[in-house]
N, C-alpha and C positions, 0 to 999 in steps of 0.2 A: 181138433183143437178148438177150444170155444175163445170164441172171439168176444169183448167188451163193449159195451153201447159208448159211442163216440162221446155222450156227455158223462159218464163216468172216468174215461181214457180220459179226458181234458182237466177232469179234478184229480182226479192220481197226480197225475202231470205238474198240477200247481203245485199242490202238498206236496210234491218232492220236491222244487225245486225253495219252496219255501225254509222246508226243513235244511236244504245244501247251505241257503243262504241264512241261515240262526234265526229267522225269525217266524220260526215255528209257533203253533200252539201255546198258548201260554196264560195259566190264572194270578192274578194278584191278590194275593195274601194282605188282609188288615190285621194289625196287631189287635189280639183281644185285648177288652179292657181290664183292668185289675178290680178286684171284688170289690162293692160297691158298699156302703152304709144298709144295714137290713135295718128292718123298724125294732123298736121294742118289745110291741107282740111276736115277732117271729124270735127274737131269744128268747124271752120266757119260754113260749111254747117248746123251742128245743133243748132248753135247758132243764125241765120239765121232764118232758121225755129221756133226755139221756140219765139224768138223775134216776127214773122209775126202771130201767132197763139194767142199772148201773145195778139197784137195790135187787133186782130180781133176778140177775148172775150172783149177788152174794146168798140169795136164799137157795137158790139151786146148788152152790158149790155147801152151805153149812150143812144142808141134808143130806148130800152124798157124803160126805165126812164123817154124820154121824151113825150112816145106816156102814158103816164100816168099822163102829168101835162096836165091842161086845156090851149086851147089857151084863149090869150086876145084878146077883142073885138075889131076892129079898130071902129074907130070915124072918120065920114068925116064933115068935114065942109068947108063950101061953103059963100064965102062972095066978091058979084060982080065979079061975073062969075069965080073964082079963088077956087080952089078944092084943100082942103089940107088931105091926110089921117095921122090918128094920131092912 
């Protein structure tokens, strides 16, 4: 049986009898504070940004769109030496 060093036995010892008596361990919690005034520069800049990001999902979504319609056929015609594509 292994035995405990007498100054370990003595802390066990406390910490139980602290935790029997409710006054265990314990952190205090601060209320975070609510979001604060940002500058000017930091909205622009992310106003900026979410705008160019915003534009750059809508060009991603128009070309996948349109690489999923068929093209249309051109039609040439030719009448006395005169080439017209349609």
């Amino acid at each position: 049986m292994l035995t405990a060093p007498a100054g370990l036995r003595s802390a066990s010892c406390g910490l139980r009898r602290r935790l029997r008596a409710g006054s265990g361990p314990g952190c205090r919690v601060r209320r975070a504070e609510g979001p604060g005034p940002r500058g000017a520069a930091l909205e622009a800049v992310e106003a900026v940004f979410d705008s160019a990001v915003q534009l750059a999902s809508l060009v991603v979504a128009v070309a996948g769109w349109r690489s999923t319609r068929p093209r249309a056929a051109r039609v040439h015609i030719e009448r006395a030496g005169v080439r017209v594509c349609v």
